[in-house]
Backbone of each chain as ProteinMPNN parsed JSONL, in Angstrom:
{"seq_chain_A": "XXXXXXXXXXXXXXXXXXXXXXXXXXXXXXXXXXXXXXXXXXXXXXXXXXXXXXXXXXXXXXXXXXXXXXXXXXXXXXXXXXXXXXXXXXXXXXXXXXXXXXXXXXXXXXXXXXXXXXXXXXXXXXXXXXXXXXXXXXXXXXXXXX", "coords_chain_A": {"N_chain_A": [[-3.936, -49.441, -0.398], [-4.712, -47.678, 2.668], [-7.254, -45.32, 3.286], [-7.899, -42.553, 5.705], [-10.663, -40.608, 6.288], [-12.057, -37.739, 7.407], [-14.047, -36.105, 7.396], [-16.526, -35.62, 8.455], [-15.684, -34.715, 11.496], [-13.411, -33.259, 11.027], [-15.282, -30.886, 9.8], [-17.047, -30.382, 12.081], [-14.772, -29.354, 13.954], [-13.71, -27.263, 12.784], [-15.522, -25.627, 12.826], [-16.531, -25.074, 15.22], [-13.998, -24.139, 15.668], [-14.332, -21.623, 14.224], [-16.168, -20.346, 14.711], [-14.963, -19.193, 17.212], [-13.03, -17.854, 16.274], [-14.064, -15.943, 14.388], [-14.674, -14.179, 16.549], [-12.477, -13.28, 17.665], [-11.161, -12.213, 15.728], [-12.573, -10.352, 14.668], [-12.387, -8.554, 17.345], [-9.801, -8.155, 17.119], [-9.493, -6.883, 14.586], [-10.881, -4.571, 15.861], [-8.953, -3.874, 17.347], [-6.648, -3.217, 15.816], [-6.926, -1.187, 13.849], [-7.288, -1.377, 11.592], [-10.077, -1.288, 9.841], [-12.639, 0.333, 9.648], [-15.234, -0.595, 11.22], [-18.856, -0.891, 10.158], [-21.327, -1.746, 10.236], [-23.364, -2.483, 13.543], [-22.59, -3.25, 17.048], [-23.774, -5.875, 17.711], [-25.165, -6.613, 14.942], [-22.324, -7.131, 13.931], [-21.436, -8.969, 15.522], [-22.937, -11.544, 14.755], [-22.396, -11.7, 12.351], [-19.601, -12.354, 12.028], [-19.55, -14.624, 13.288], [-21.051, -16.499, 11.912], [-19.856, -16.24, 9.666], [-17.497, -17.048, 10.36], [-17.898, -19.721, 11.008], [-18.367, -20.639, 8.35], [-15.547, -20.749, 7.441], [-14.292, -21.346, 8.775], [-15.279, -24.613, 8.976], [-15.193, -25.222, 6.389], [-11.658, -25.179, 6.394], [-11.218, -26.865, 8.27], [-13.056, -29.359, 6.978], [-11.295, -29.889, 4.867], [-8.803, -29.985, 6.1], [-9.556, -32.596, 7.222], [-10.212, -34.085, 5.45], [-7.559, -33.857, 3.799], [-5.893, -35.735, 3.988], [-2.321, -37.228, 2.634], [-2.106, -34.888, 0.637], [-2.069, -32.726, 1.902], [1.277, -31.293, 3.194], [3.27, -31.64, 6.224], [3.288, -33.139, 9.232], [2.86, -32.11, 11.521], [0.027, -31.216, 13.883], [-0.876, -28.699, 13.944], [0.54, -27.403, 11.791], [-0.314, -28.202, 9.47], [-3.42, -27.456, 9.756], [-2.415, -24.818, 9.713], [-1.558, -24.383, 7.326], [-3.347, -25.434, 5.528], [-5.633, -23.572, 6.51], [-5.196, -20.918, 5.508], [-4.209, -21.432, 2.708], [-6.641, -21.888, 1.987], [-7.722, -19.428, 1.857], [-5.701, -18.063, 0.531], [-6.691, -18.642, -1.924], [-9.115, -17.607, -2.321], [-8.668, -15.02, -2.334], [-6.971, -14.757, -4.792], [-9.272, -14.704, -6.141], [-11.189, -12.875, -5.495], [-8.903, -10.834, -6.144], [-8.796, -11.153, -9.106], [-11.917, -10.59, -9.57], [-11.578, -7.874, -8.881], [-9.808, -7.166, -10.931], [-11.517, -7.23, -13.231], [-13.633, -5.549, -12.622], [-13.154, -3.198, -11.103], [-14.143, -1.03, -10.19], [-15.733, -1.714, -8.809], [-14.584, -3.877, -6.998], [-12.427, -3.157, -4.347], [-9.044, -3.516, -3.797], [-7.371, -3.22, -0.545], [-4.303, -3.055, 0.937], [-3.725, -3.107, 3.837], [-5.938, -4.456, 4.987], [-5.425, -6.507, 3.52], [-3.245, -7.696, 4.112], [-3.885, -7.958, 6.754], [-5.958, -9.941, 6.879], [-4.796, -12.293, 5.905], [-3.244, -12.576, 8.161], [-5.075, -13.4, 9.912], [-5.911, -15.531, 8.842], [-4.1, -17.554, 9.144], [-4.228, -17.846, 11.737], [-6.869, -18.443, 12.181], [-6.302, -21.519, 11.17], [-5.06, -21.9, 13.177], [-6.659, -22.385, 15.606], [-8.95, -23.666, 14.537], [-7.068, -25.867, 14.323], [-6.174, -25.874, 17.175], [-8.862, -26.915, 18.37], [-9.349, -29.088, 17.321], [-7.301, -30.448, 18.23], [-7.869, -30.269, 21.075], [-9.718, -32.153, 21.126], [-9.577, -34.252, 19.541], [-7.032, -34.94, 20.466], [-3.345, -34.748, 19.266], [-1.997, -36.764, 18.774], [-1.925, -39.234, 16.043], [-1.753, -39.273, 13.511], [-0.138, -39.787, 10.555], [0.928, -39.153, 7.914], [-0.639, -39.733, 6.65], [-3.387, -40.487, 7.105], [-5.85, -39.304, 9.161], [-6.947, -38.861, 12.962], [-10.233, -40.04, 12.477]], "CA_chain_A": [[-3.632, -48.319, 0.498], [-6.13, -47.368, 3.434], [-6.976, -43.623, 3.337], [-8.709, -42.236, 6.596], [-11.185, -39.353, 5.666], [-12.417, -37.208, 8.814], [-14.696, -34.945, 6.794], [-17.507, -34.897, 9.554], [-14.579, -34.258, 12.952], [-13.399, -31.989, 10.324], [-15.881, -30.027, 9.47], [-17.33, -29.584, 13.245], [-13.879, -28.836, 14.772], [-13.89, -26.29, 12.159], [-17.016, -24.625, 12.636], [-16.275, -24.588, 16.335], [-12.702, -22.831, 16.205], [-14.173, -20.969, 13.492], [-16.677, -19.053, 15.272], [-14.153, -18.511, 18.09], [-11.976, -16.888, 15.711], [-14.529, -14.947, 13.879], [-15.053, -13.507, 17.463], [-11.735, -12.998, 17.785], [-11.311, -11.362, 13.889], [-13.564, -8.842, 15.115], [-11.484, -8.114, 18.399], [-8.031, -7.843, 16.372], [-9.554, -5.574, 14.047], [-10.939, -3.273, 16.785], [-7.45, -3.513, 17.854], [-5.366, -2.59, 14.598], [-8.126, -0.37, 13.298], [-7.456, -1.585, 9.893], [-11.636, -0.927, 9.018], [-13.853, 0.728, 10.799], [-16.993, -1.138, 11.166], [-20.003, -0.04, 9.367], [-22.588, -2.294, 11.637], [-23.357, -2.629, 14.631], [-21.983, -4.687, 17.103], [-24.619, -6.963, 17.701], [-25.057, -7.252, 13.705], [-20.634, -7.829, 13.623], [-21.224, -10.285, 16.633], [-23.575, -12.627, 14.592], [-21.859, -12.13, 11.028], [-18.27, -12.543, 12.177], [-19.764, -15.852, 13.864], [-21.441, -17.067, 11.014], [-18.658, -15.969, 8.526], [-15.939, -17.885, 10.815], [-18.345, -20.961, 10.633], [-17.974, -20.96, 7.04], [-14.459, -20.032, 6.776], [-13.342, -22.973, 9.696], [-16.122, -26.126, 8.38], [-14.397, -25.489, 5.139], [-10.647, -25.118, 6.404], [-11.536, -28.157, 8.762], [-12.993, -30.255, 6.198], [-10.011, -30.12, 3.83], [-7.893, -30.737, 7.322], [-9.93, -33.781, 7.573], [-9.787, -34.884, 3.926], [-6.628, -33.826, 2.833], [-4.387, -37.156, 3.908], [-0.961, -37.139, 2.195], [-2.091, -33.895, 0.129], [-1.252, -32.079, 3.266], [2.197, -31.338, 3.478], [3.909, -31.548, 6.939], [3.047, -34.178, 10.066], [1.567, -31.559, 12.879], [-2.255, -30.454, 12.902], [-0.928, -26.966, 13.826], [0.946, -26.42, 11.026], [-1.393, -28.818, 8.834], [-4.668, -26.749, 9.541], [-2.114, -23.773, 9.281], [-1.283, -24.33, 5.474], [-4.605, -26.121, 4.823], [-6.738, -22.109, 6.308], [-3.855, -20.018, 4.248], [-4.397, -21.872, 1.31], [-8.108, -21.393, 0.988], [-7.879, -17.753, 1.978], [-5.011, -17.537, -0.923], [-7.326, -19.096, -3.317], [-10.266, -16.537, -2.268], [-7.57, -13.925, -2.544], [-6.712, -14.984, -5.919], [-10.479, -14.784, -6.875], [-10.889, -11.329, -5.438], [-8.264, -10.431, -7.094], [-9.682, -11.439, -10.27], [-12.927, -9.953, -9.476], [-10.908, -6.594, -8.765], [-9.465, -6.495, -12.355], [-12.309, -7.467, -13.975], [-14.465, -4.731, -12.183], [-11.983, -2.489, -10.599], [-15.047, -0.256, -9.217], [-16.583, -2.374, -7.659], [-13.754, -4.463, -6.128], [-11.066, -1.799, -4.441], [-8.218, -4.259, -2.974], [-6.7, -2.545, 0.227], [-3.29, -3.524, 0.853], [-3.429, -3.087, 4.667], [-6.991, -5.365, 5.013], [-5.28, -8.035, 2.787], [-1.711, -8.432, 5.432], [-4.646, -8.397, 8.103], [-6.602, -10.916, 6.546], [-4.16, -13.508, 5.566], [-2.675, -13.059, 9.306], [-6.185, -14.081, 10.839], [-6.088, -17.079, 8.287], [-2.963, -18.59, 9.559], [-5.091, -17.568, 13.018], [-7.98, -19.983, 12.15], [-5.709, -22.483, 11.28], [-4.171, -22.585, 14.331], [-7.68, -22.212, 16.354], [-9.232, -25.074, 13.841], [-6.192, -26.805, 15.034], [-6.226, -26.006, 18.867], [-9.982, -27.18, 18.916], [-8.731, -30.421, 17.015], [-6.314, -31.082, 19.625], [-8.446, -30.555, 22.57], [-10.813, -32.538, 20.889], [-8.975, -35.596, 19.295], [-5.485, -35.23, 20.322], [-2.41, -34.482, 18.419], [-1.643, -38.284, 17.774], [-2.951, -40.455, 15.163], [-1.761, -38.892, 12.212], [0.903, -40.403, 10.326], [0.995, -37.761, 7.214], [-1.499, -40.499, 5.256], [-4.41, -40.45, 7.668], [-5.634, -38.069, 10.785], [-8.028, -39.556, 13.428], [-11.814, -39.601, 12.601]], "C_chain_A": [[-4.906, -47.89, 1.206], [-6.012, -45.796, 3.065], [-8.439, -43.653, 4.312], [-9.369, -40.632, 6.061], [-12.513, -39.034, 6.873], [-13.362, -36.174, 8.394], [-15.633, -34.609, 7.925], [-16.908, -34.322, 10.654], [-14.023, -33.015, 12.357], [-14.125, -30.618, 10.343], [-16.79, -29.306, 10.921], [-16.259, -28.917, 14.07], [-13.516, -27.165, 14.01], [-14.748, -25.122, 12.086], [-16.911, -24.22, 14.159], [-14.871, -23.383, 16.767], [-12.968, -21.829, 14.927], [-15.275, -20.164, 13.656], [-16.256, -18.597, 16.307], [-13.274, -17.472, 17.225], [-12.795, -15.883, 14.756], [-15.21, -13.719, 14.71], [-13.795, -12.413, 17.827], [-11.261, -12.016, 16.499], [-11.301, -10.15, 14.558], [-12.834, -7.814, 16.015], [-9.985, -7.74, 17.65], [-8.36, -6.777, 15.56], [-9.8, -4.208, 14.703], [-9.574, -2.925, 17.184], [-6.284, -2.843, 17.239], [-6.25, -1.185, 14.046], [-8.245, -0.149, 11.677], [-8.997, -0.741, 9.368], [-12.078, -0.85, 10.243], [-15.224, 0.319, 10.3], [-18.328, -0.494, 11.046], [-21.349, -0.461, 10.178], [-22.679, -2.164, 12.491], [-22.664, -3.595, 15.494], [-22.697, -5.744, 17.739], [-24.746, -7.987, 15.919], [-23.591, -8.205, 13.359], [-20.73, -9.082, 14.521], [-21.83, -11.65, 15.756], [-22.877, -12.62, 13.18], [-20.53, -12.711, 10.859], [-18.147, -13.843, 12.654], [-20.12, -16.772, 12.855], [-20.095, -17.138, 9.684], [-17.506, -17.157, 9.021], [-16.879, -19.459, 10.894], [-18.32, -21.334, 9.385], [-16.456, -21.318, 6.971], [-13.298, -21.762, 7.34], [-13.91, -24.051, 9.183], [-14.883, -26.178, 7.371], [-12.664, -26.033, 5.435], [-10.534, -26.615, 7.263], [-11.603, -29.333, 7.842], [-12.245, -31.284, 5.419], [-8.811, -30.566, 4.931], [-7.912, -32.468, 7.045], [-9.753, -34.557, 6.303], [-8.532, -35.259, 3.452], [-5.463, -34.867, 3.162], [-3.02, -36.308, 3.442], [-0.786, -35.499, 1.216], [-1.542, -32.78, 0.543], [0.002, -32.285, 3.169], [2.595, -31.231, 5.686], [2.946, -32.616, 7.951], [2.136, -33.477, 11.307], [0.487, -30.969, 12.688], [-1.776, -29.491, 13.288], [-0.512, -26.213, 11.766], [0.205, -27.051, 9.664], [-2.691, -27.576, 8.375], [-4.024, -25.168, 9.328], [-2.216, -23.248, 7.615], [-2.637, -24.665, 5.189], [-5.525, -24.319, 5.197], [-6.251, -21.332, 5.461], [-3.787, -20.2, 3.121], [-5.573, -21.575, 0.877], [-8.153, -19.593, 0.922], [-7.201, -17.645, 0.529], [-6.114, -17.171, -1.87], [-8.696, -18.428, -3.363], [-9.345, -15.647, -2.79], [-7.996, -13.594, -3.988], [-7.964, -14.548, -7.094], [-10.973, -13.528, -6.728], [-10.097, -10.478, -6.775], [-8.79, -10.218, -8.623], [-11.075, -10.744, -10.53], [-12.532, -8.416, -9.533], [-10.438, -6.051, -10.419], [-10.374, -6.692, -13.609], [-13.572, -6.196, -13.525], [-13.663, -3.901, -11.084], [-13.128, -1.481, -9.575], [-15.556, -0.515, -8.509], [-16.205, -2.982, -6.103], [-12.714, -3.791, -5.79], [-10.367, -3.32, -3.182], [-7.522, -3.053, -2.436], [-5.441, -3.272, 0.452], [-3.276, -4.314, 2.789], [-4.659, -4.118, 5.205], [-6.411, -6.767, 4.103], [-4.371, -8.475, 3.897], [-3.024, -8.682, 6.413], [-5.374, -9.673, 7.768], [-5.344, -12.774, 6.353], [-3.112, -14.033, 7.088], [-4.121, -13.902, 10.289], [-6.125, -15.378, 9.802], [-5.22, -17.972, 8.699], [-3.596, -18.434, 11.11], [-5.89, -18.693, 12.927], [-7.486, -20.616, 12.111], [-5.441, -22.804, 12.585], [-5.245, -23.143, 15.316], [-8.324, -23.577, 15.895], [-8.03, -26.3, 14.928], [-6.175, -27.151, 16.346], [-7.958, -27.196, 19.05], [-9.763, -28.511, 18.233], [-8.446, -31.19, 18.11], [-7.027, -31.273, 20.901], [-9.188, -31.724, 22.302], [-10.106, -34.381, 20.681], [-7.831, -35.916, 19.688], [-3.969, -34.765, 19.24], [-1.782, -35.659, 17.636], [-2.213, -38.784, 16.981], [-2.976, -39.869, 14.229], [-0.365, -39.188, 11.651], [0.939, -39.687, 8.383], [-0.247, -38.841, 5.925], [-3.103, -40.251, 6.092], [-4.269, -39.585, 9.163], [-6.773, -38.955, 11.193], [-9.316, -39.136, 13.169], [-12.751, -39.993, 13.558]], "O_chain_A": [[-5.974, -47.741, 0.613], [-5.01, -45.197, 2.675], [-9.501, -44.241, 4.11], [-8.694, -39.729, 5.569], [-13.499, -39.719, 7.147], [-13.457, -35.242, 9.193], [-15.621, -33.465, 8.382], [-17.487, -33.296, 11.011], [-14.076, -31.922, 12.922], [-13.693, -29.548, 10.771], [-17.146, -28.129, 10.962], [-16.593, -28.016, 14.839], [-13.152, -26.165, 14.629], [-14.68, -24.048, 11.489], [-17.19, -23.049, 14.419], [-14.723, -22.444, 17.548], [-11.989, -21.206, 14.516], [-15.456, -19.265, 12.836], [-16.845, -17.598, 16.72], [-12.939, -16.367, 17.65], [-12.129, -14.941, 14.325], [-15.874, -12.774, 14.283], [-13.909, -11.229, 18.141], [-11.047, -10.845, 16.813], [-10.469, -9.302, 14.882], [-12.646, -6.632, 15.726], [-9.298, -6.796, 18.041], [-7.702, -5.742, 15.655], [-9.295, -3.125, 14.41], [-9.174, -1.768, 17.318], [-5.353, -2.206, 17.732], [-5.621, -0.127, 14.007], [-8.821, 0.624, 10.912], [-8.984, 0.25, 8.637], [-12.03, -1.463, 11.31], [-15.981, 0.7, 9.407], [-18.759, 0.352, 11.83], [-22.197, 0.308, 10.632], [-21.799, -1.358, 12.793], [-22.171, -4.616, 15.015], [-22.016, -6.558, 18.361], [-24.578, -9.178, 15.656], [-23.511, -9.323, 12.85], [-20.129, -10.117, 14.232], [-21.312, -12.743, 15.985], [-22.759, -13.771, 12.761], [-20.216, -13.401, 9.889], [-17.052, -14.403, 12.614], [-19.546, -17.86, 12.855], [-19.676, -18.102, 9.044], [-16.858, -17.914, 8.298], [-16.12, -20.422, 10.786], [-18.237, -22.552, 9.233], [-16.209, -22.341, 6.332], [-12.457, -22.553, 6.915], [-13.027, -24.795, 8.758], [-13.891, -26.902, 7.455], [-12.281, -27.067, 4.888], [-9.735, -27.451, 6.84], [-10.7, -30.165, 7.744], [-12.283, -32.503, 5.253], [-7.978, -31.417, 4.617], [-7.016, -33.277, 6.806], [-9.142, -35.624, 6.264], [-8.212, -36.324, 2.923], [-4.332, -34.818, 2.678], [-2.717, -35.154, 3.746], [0.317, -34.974, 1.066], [-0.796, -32.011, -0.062], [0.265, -33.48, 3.03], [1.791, -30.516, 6.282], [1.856, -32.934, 7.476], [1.154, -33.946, 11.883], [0.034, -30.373, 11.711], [-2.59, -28.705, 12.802], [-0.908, -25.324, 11.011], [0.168, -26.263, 8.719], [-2.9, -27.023, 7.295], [-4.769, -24.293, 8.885], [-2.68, -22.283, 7.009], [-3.103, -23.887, 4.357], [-6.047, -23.802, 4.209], [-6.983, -21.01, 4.526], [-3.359, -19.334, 2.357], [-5.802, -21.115, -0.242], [-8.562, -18.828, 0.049], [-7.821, -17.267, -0.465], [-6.435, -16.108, -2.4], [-9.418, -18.633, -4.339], [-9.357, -15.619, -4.021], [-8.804, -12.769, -4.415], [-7.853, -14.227, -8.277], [-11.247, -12.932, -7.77], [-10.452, -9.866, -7.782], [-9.118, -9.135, -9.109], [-11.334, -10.354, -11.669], [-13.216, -7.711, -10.274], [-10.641, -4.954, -10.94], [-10.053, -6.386, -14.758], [-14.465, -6.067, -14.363], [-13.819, -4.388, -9.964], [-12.906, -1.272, -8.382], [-15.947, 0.143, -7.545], [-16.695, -2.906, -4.976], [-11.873, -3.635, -6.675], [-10.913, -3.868, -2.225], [-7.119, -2.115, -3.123], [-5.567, -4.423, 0.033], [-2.983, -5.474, 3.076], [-4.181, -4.784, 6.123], [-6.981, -7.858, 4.098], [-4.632, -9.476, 4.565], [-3.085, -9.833, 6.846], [-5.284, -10.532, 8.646], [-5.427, -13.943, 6.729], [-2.512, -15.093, 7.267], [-4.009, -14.789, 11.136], [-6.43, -16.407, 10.405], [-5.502, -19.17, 8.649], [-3.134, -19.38, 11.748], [-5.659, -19.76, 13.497], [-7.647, -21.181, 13.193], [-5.599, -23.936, 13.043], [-4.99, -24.204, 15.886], [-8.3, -24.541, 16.661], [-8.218, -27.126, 15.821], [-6.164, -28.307, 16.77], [-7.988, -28.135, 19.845], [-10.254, -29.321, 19.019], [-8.987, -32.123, 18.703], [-6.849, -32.222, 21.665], [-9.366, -32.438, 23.289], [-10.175, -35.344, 21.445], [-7.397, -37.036, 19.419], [-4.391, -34.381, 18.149], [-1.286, -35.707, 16.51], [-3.416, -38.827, 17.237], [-4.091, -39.691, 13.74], [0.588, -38.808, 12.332], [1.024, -40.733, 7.74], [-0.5, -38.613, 4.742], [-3.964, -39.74, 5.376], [-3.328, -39.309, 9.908], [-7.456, -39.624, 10.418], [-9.664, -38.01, 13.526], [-13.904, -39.566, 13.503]]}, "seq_chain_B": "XXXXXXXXXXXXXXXXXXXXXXXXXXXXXXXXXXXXXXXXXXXXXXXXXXXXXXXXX", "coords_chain_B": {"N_chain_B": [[-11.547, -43.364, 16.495], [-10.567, -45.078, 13.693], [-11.866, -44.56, 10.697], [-11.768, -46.118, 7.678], [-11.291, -46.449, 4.363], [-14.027, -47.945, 2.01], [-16.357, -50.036, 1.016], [-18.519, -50.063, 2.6], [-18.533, -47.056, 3.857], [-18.353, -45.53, 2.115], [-20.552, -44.359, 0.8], [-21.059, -42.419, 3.414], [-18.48, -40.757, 2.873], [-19.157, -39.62, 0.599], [-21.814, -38.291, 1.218], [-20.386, -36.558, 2.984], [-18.22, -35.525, 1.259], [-20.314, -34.103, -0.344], [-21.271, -32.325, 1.456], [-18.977, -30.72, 2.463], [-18.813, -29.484, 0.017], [-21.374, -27.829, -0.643], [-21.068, -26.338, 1.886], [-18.375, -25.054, 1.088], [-19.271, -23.276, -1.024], [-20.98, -21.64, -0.141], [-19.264, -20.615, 1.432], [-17.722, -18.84, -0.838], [-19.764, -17.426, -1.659], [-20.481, -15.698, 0.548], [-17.651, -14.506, 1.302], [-17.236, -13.382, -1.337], [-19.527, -11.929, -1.552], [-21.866, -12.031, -2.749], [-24.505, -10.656, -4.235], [-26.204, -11.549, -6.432], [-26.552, -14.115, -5.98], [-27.331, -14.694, -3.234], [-29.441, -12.404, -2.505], [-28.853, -9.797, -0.122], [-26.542, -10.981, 1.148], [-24.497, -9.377, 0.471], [-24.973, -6.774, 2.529], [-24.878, -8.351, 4.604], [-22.493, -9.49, 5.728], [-20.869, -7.322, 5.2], [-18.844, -6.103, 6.627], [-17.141, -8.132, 8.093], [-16.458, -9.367, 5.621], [-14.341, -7.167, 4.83], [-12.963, -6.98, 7.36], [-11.516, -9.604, 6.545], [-9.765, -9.408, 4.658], [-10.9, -9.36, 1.692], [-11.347, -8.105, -1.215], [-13.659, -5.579, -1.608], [-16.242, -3.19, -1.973]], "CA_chain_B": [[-11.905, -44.448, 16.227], [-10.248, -44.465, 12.665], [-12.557, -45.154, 9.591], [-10.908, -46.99, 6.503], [-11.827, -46.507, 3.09], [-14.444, -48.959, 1.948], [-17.704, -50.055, 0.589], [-19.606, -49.567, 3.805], [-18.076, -45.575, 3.945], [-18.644, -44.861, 0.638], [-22.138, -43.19, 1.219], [-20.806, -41.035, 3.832], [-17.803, -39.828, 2.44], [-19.682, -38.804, -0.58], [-22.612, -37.145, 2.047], [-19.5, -35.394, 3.511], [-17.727, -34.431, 0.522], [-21.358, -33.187, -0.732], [-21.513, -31.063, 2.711], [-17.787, -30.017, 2.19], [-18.908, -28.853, -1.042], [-22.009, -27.133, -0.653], [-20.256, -25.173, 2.401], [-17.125, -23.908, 0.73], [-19.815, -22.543, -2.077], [-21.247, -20.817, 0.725], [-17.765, -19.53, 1.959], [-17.526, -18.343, -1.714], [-20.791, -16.546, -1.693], [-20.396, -14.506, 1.624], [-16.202, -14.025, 0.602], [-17.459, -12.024, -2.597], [-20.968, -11.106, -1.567], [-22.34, -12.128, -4.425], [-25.897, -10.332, -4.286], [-27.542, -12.313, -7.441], [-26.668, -15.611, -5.33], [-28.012, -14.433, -2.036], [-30.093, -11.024, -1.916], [-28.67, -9.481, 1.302], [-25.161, -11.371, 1.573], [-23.333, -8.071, 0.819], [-24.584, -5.868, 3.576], [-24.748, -8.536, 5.988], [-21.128, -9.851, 5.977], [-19.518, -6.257, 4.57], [-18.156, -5.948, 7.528], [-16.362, -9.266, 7.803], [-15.339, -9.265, 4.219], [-13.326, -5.971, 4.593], [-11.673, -7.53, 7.904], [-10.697, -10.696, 6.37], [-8.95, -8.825, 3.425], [-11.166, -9.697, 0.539], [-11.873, -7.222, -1.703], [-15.005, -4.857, -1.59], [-16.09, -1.369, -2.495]], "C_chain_B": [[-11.071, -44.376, 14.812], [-11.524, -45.268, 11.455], [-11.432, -45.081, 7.857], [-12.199, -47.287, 5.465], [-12.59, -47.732, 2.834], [-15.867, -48.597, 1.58], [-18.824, -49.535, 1.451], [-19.486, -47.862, 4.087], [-18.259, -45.072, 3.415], [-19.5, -43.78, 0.568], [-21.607, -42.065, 1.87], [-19.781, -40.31, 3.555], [-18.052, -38.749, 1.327], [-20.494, -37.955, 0.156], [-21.34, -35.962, 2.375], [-18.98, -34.411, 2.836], [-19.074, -33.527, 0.02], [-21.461, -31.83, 0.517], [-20.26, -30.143, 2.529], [-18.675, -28.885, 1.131], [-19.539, -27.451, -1.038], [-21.292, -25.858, 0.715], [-18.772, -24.467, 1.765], [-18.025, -22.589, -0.705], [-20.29, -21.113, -0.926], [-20.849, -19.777, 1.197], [-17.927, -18.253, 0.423], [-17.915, -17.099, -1.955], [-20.551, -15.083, -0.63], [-18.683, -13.886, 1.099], [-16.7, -13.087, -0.587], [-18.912, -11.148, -2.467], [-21.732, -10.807, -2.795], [-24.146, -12.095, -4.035], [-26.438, -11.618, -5.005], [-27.462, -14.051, -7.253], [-27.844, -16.152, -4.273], [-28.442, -13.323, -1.841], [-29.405, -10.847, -0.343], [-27.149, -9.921, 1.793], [-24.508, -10.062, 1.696], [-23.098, -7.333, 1.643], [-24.801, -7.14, 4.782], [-23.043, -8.799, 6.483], [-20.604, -8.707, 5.46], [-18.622, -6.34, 5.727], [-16.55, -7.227, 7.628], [-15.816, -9.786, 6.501], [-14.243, -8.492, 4.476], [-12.428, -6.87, 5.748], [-10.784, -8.754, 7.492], [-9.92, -10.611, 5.246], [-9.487, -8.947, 2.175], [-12.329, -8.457, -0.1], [-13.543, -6.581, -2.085], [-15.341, -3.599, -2.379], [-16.031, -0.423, -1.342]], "O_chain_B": [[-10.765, -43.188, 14.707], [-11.89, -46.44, 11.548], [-10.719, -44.249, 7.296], [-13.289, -47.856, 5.519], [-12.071, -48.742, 3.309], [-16.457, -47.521, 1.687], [-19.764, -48.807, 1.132], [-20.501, -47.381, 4.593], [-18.459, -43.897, 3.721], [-19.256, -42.596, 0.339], [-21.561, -40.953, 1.344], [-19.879, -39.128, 3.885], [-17.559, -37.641, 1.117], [-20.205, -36.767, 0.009], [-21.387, -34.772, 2.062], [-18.958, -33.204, 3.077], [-18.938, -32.304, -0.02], [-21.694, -30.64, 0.302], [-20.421, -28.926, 2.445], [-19.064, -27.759, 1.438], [-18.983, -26.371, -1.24], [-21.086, -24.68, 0.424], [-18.318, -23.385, 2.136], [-17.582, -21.524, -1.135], [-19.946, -19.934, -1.005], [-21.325, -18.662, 1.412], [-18.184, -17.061, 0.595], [-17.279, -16.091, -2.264], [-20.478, -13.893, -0.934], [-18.635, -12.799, 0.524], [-16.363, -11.905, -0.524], [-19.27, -10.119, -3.04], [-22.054, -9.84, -3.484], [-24.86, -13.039, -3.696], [-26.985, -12.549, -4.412], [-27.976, -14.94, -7.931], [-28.654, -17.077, -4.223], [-27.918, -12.839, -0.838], [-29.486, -11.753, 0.487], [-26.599, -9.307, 2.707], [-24.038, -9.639, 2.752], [-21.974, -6.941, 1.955], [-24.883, -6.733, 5.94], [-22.545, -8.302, 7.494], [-19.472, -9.002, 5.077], [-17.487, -6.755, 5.492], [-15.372, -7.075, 7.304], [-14.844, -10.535, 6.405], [-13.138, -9.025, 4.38], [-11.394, -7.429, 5.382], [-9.644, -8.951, 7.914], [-9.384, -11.627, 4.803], [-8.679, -8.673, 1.288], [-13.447, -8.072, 0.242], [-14.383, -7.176, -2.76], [-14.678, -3.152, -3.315], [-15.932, 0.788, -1.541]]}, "name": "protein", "num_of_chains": 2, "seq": "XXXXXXXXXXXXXXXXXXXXXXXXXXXXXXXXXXXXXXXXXXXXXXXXXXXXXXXXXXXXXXXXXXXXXXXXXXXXXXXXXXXXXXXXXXXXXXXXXXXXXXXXXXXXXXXXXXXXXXXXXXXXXXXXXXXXXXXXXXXXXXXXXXXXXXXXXXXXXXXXXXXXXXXXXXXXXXXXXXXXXXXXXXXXXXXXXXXXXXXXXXX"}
């Protein structure tokens, strides 16, 4: 069995739609007013950039890796489940951190729905910058183009 | 182009998964703001923790 593994196309298409969307983050939150920003916005401009370069490499990566692990055939809804899943699994660890130190870690209810809607966001953004980039073809649910 | 598993790939899939790696630790770090990782992670990303839903103080 061949297995195609895109970790480097991955991990830059990722880092590219993932400091668009940590630009964008920023802008949605000004918009809902979930949290009011404690920095500046020069400081939010460069952390929300850097943060969404983490957040996309990673969600990218696992795009690019995850072959048949990946459920479903399109890179939207691919890099959808593949950003949604790591967020969960931060979540999950939060979480954990929260009941293990409850003072430290205060889970908001209304910052978590916002958060897990910008993760299915990156996905899609990861994804768009995919597509412009490689196309939408050349993935046959075992391998994606590298 | 597609690249196919193999002896000649080997190296860089392992470089890659090593890069995967070391960046999702990264993610990890800024996601919890884990001071005694990175002095300074907490107040630089608070901001972007709280919007991306992951718990803070």
């Amino acid at each position: 069995m061949s297995l195609t593994f895109g970790f480097k196309d991955g991990i830059m298409a990722g880092a590219v739609g993932g400091v668009l969307w940590g630009l964008v983050s920023m802008a949605v939150n000004s918009a809902t007013g979930v949290f009011t920003p404690e920095a500046g916005l020069v400081h939010d401009t460069v952390s929300f950039a850097l943060g969404g370069v983490l957040f996309g490499a990673v969600a990218g990566g696992f795009l690019g890796a995850g072959g048949r692990a990946i459920p479903f055939r399109n890179v939207y809804a691919r890099a959808v489940f593949t950003s949604t899943l790591v967020w969960m699994l931060l979540r999950v660890g939060g979480a954990m951190l929260s009941a293990i130190e409850p003072e430290r870690y205060h889970v908001l209810t209304p910052e978590t729905v916002q958060g897990l809607l910008l993760s299915a966001l990156l996905g899609a953004m990861v994804a768009g910058v995919w597509s412009f980039w490689k196309g939408t073809a050349g993935e046959n649910g075992n391998t994606l183009k590298a | 182009m597609e690249r196919i598993l193999g002896r000649e790939n080997t190296g860089w899939m392992l470089i890659g998964a090593a890069a995967l790696v070391l960046i999702a630790c990264a993610m990890v770090v800024v996601a919890f703001g884990m001071e005694s990782v990175a002095p300074g992670v907490h107040d630089a990303f608070h901001d972007f923790r709280h919007v991306i839903g992951m718990p803070c103080h």
